[in-house]
N, CA, C and O atoms as CSV, one atom per row, in Angstrom:
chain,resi,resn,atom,element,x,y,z
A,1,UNK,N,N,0.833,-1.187,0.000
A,1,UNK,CA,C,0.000,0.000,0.000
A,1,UNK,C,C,0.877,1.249,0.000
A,1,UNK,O,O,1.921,1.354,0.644
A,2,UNK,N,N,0.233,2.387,-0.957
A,2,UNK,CA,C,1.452,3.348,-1.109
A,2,UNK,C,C,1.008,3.912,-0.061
A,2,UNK,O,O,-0.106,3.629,0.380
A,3,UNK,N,N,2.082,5.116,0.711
A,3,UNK,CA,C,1.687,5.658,1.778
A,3,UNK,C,C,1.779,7.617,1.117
A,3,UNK,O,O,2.786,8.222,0.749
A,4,UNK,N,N,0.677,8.005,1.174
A,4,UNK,CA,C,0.730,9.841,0.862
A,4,UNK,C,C,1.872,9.978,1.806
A,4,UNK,O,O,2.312,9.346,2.765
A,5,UNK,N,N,2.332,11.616,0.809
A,5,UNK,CA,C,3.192,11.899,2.076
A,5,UNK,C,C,2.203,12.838,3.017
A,5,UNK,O,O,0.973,12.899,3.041
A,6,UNK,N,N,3.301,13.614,3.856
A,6,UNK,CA,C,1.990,14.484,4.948
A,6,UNK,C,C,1.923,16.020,4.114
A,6,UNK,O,O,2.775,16.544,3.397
A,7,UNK,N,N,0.633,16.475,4.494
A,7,UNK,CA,C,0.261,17.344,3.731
A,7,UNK,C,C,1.250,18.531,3.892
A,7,UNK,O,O,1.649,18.836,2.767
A,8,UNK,N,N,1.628,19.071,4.546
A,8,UNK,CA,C,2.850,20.331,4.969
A,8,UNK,C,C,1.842,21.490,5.067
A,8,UNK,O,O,0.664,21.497,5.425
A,9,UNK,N,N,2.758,22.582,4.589
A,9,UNK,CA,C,1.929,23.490,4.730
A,9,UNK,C,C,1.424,24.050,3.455
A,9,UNK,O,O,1.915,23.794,2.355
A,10,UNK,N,N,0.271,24.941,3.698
A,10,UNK,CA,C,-0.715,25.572,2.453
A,10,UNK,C,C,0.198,26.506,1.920
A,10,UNK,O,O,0.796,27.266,2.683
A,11,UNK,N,N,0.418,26.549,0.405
A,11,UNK,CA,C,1.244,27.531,-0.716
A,11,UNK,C,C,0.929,28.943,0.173
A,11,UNK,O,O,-0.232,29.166,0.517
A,12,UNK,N,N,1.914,29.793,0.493
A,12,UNK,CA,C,1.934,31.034,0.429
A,12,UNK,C,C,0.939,31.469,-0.291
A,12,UNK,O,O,-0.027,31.644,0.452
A,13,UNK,N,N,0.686,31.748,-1.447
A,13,UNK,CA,C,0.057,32.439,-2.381
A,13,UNK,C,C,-1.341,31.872,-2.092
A,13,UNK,O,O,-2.192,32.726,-2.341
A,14,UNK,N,N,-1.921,30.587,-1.602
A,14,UNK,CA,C,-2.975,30.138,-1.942
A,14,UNK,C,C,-3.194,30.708,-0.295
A,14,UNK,O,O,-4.024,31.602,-0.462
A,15,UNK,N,N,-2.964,30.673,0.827
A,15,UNK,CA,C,-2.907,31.263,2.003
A,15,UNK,C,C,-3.435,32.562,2.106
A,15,UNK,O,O,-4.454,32.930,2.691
A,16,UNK,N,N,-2.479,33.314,1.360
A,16,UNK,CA,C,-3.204,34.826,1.509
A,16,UNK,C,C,-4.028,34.844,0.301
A,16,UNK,O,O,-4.744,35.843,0.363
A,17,UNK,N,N,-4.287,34.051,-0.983
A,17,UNK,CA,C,-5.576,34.366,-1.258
A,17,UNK,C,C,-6.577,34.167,-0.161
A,17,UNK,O,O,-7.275,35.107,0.218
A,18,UNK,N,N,-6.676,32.837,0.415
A,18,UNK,CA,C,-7.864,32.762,1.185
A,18,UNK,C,C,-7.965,33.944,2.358
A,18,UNK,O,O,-9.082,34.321,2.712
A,19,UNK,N,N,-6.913,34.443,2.874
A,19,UNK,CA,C,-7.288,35.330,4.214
A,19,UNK,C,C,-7.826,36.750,3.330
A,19,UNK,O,O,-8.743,37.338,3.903
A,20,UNK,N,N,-7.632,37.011,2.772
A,20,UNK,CA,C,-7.781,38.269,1.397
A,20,UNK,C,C,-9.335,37.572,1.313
A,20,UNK,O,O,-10.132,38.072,2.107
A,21,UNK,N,N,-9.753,36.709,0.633
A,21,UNK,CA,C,-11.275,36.637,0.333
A,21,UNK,C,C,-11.892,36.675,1.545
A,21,UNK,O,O,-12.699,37.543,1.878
A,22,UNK,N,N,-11.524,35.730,2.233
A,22,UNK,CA,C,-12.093,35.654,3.909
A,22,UNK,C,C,-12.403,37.269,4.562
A,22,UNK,O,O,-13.424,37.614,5.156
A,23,UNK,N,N,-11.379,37.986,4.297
A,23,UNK,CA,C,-11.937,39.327,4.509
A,23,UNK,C,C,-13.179,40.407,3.855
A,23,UNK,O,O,-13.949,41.202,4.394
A,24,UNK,N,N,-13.021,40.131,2.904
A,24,UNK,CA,C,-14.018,40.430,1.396
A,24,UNK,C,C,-15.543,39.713,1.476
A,24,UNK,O,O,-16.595,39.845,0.850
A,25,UNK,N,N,-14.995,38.748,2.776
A,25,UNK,CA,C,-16.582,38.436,2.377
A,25,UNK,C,C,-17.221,39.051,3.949
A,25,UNK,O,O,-18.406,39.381,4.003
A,26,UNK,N,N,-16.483,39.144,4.965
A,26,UNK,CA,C,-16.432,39.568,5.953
A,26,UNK,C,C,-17.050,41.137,6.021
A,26,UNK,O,O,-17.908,41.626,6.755
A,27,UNK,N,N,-16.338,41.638,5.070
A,27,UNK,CA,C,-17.150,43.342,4.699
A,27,UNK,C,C,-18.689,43.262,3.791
A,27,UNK,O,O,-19.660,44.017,3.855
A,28,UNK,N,N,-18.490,42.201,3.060
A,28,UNK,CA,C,-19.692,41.792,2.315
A,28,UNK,C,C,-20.882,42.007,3.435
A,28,UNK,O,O,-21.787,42.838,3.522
A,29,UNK,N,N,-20.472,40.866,4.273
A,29,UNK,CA,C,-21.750,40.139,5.092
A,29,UNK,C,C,-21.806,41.750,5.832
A,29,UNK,O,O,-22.642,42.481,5.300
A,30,UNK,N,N,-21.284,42.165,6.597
A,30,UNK,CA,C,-21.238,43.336,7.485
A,30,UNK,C,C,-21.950,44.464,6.803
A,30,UNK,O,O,-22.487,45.377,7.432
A,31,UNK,N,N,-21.934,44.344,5.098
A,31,UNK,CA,C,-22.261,45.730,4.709
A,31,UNK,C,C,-24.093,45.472,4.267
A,31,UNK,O,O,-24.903,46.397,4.191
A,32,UNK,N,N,-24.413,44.005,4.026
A,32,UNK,CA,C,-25.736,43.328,3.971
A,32,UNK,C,C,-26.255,43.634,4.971
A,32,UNK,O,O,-27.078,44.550,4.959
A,33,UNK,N,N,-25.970,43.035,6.022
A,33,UNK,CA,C,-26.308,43.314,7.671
A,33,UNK,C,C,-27.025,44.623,7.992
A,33,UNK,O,O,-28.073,44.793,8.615
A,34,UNK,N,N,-25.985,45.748,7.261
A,34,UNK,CA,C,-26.069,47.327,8.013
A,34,UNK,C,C,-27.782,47.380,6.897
A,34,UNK,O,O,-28.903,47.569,7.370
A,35,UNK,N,N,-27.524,47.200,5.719
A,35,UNK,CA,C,-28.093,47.608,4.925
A,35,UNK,C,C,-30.047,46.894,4.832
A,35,UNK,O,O,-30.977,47.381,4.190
A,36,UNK,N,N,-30.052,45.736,5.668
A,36,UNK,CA,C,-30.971,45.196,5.734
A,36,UNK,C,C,-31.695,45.892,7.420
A,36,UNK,O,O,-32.889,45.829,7.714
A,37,UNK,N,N,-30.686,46.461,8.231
A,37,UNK,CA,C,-31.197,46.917,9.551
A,37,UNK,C,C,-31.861,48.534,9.110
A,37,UNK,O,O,-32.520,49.235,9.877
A,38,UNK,N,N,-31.485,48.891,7.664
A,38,UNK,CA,C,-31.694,50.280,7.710
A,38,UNK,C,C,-30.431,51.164,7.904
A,38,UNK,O,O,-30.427,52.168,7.192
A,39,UNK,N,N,-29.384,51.003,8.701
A,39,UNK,CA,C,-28.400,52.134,8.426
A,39,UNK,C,C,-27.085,52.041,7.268
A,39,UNK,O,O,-26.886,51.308,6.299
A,40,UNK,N,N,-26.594,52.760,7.667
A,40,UNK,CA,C,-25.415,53.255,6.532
A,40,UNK,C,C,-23.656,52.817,6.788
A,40,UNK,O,O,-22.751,53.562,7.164
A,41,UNK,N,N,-23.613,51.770,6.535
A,41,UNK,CA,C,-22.351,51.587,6.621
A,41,UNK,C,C,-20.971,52.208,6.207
A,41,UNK,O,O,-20.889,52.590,5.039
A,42,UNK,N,N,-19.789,52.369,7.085
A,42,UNK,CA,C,-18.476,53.245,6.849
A,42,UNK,C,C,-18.026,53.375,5.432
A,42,UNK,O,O,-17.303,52.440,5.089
A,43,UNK,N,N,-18.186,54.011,4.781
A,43,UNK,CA,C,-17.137,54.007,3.463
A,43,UNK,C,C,-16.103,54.082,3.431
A,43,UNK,O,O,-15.603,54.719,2.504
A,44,UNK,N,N,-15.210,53.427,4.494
A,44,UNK,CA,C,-14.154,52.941,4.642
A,44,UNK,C,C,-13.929,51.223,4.244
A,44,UNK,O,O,-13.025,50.593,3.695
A,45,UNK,N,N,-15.350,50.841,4.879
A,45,UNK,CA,C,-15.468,49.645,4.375
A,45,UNK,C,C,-15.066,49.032,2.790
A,45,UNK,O,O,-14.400,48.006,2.659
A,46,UNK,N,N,-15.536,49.760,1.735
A,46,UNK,CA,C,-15.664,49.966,0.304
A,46,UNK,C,C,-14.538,50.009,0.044
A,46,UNK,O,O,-13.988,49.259,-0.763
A,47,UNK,N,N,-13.864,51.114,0.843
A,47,UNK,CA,C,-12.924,51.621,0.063
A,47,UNK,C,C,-11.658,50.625,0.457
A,47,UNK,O,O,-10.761,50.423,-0.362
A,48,UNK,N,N,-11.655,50.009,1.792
A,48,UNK,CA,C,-10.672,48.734,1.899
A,48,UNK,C,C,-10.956,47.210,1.115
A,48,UNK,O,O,-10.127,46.320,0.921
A,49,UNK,N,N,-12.338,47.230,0.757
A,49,UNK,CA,C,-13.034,46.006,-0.082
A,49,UNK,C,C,-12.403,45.918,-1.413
A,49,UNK,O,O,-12.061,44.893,-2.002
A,50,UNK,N,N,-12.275,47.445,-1.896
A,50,UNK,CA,C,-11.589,47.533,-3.593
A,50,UNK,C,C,-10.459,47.278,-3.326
A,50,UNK,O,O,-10.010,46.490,-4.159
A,51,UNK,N,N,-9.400,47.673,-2.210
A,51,UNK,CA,C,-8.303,47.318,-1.911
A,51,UNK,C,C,-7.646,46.384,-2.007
A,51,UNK,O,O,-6.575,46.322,-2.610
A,52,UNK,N,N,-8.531,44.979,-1.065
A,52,UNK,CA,C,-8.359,43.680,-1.383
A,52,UNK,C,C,-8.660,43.202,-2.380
A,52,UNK,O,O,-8.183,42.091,-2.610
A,53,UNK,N,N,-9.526,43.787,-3.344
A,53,UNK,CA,C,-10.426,43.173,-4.511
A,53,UNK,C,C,-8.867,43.282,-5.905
A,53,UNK,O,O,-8.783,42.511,-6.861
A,54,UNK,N,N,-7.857,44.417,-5.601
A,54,UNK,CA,C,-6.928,44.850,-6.323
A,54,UNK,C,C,-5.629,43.701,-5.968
A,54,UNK,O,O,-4.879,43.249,-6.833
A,55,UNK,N,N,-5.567,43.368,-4.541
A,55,UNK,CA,C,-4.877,42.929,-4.216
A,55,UNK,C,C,-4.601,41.202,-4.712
A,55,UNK,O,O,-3.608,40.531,-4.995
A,56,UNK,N,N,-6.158,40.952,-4.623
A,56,UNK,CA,C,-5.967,39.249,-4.723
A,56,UNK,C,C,-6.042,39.794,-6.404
A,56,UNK,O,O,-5.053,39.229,-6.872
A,57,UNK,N,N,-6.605,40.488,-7.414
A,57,UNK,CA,C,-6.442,40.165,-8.686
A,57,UNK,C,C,-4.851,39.780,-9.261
A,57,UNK,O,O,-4.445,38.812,-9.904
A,58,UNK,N,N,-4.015,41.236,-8.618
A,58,UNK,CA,C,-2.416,40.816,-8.459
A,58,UNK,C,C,-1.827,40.183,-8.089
A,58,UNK,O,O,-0.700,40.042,-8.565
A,59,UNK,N,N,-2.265,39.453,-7.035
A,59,UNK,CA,C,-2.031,37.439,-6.899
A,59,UNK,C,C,-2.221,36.722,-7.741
A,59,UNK,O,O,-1.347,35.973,-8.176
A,60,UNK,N,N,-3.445,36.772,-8.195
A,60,UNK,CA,C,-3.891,35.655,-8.919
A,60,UNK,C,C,-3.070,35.974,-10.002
A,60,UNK,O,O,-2.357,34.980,-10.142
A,61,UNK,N,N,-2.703,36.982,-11.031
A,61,UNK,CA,C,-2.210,37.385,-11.682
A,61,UNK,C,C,-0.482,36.735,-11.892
A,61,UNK,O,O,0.260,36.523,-12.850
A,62,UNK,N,N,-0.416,36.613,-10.625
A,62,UNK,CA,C,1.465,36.118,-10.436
A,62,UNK,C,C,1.103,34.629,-10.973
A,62,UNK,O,O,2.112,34.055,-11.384
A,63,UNK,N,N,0.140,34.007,-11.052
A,63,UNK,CA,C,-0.140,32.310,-11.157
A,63,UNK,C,C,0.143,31.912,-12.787
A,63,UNK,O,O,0.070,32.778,-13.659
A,64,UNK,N,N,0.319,31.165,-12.948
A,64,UNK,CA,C,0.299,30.694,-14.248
A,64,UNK,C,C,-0.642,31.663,-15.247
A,64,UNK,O,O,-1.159,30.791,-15.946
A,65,UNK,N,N,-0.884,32.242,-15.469
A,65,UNK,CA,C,-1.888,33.045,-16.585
A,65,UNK,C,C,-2.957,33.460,-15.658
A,65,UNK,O,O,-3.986,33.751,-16.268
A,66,UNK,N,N,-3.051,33.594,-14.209
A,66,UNK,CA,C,-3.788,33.855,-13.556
A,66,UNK,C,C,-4.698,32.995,-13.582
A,66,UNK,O,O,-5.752,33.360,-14.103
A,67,UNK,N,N,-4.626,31.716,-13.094
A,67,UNK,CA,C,-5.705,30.136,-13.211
A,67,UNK,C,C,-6.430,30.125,-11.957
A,67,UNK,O,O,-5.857,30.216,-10.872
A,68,UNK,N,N,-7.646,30.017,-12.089
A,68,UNK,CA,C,-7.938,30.235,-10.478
A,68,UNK,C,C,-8.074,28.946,-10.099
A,68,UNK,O,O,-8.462,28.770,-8.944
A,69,UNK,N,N,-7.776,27.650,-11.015
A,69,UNK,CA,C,-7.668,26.855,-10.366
A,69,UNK,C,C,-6.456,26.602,-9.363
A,69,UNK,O,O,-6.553,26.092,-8.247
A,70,UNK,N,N,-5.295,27.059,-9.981
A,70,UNK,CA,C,-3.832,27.042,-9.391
A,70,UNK,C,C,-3.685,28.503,-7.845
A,70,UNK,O,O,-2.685,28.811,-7.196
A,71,UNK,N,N,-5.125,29.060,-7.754
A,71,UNK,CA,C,-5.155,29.983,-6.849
A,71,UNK,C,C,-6.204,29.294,-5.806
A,71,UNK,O,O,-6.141,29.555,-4.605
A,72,UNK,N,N,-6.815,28.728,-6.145
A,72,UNK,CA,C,-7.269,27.829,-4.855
A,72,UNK,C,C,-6.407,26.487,-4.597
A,72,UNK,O,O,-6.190,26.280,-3.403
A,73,UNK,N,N,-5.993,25.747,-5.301
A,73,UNK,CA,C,-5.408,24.414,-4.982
A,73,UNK,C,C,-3.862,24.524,-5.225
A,73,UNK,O,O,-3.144,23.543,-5.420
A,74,UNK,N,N,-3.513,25.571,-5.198
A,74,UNK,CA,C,-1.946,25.511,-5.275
A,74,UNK,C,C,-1.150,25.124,-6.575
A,74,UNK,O,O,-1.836,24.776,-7.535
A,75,UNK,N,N,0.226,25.143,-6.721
A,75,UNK,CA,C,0.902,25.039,-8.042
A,75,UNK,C,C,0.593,23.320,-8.215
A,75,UNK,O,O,0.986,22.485,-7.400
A,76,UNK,N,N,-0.211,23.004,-9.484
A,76,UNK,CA,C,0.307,21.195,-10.036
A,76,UNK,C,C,1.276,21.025,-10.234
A,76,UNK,O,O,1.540,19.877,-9.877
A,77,UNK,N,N,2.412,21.686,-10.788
A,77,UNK,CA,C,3.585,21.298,-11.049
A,77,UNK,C,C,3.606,21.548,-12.470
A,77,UNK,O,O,2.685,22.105,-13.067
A,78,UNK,N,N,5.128,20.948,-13.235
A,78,UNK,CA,C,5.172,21.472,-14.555
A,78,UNK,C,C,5.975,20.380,-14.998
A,78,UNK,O,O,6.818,19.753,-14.357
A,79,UNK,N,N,5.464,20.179,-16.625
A,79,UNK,CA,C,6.506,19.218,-17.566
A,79,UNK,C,C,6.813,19.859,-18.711
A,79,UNK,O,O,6.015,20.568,-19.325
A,80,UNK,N,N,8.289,19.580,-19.133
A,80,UNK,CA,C,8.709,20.715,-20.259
A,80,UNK,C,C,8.337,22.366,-19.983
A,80,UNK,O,O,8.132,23.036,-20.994
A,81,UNK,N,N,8.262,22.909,-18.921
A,81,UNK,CA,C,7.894,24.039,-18.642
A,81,UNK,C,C,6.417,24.517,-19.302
A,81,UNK,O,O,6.090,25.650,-19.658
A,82,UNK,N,N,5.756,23.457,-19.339
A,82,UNK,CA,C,4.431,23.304,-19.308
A,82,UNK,C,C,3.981,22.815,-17.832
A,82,UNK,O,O,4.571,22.053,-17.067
A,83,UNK,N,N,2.328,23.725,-17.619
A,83,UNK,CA,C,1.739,23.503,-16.545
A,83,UNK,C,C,0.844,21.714,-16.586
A,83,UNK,O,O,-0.075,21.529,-17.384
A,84,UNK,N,N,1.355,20.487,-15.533
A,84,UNK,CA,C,1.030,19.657,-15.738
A,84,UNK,C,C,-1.140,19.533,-15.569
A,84,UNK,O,O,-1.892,18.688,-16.055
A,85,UNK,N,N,-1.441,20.665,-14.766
A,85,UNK,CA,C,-2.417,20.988,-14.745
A,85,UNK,C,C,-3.269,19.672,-13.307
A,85,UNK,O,O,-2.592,19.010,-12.520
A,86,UNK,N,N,-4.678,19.660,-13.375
A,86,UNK,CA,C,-5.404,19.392,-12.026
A,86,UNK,C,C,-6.425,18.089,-13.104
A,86,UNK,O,O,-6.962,18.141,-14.211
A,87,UNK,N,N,-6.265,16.938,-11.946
A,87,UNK,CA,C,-6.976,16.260,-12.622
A,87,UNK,C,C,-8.969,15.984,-11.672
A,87,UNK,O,O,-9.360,16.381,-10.574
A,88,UNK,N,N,-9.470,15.426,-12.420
A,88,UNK,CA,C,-10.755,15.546,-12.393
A,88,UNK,C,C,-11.360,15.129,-11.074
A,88,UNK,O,O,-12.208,15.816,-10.505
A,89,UNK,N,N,-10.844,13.844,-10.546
A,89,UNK,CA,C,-10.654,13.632,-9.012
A,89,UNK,C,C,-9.884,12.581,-8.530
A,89,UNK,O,O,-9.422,11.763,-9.326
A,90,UNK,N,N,-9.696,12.496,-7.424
A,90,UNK,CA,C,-9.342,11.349,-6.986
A,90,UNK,C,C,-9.006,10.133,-7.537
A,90,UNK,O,O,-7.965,9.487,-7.422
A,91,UNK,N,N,-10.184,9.859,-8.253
A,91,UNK,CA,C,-10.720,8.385,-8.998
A,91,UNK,C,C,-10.126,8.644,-10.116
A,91,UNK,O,O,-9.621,7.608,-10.549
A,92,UNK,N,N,-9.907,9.724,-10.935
A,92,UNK,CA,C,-10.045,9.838,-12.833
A,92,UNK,C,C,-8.946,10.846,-12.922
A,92,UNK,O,O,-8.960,12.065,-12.746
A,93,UNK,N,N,-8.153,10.157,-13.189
A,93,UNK,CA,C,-6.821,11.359,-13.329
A,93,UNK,C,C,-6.844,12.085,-14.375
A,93,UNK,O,O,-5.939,12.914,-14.471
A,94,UNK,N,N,-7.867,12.007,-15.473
A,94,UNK,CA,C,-7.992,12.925,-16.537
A,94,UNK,C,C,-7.689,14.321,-15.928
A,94,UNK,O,O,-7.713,14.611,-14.732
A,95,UNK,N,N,-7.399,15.130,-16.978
A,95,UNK,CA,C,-7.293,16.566,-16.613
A,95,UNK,C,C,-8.750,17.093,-16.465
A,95,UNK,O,O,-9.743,16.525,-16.920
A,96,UNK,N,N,-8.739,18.138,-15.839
A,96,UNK,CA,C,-10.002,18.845,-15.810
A,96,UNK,C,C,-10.350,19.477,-16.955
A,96,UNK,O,O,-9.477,19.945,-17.687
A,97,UNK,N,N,-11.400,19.551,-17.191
A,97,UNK,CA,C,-12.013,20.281,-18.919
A,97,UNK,C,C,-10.707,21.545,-18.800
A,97,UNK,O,O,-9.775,21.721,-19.586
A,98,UNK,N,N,-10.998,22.220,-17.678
A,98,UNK,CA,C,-10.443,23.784,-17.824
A,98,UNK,C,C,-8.688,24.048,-18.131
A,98,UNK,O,O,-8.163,24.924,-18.817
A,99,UNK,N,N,-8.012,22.859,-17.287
A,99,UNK,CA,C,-6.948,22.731,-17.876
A,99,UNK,C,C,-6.899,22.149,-19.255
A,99,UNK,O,O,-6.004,22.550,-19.999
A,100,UNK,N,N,-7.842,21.157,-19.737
A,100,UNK,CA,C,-7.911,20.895,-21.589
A,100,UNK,C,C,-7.395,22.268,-22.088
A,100,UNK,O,O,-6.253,22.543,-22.455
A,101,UNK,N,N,-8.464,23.052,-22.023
A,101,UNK,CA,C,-8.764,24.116,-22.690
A,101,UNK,C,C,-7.619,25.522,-22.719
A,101,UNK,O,O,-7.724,26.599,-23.305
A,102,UNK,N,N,-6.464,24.953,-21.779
A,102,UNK,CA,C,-5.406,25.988,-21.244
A,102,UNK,C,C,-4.249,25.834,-22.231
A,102,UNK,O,O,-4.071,24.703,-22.685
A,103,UNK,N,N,-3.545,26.693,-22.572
A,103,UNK,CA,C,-2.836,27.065,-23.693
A,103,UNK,C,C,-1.417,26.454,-22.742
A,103,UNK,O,O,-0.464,25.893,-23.283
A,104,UNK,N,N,-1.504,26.654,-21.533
A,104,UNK,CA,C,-0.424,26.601,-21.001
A,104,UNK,C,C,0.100,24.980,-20.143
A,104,UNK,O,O,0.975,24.699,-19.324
A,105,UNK,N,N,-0.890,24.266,-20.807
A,105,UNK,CA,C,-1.174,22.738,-20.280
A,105,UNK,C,C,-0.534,22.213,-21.228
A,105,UNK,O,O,-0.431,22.665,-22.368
A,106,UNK,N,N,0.175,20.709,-20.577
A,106,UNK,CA,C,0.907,19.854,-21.560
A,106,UNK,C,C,0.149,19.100,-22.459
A,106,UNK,O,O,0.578,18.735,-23.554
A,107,UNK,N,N,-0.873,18.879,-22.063
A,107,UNK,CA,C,-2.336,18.281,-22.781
A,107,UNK,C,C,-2.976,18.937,-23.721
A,107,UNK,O,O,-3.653,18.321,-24.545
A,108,UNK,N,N,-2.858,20.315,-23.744
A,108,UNK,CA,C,-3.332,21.457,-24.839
A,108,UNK,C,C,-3.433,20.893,-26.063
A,108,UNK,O,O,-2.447,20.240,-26.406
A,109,UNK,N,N,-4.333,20.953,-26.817
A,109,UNK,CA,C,-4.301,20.335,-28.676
A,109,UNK,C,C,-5.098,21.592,-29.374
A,109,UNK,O,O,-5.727,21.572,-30.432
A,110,UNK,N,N,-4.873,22.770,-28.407
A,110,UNK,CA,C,-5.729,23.476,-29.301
A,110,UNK,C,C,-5.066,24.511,-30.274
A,110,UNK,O,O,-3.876,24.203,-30.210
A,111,UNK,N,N,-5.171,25.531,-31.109
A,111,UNK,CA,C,-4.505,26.434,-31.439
A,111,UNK,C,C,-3.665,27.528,-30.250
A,111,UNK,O,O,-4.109,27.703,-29.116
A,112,UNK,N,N,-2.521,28.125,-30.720
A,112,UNK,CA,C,-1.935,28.621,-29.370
A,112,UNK,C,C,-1.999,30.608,-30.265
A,112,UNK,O,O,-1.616,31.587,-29.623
């Protein structure tokens, strides 16, 4: 029986995406809240919401072509300096449609 190794720790990049959305949704819910009680929430709020909203795009942006699959689940790795890309699950190691469809996948057959 093969043995996984242990998981380590979560990618940097995929880390502070999540604390970055986690916040974003945090002002979300807070600004629903104000807005369903009737008052007027800080426009400070907004104006730190676009902040993060700038911030994770320029993350995601550092990723392979900006993949949001590779921004939630971390780098797949690479062959020939091609992205080996995310397969479908567990069970079906096919690639996922979305990596098919990626210019930057070793699997790619499409026009570049």
């Amino acid at each position: 029986m093969e043995r996984k190794p242990p998981r380590g720790v979560t990618p940097h990049n995929l880390w502070k995406m999540n604390i970055l959305t986690d916040r974003m949704n945090d002002i979300a819910r807070a600004t629903k809240e104000y807005n369903h009680a009737g008052k007027k929430y800080p426009k400070e709020w907004i104006d730190e919401w676009n902040e993060l909203r700038k911030e994770r795009e320029a993350l995601a942006s550092k990723t392979a072509g900006g993949c949001s699959l590779i921004t939630i689940y971390g780098e797949p790795g690479e062959e020939n300096g091609k992205c080996v890309g995310f397969r479908k699950s567990d069970k079906n190691d096919e690639p996922t449609d979305k990596c098919m469809e990626c210019s930057k996948n070793v699997f790619y057959e499409g026009e570049e």
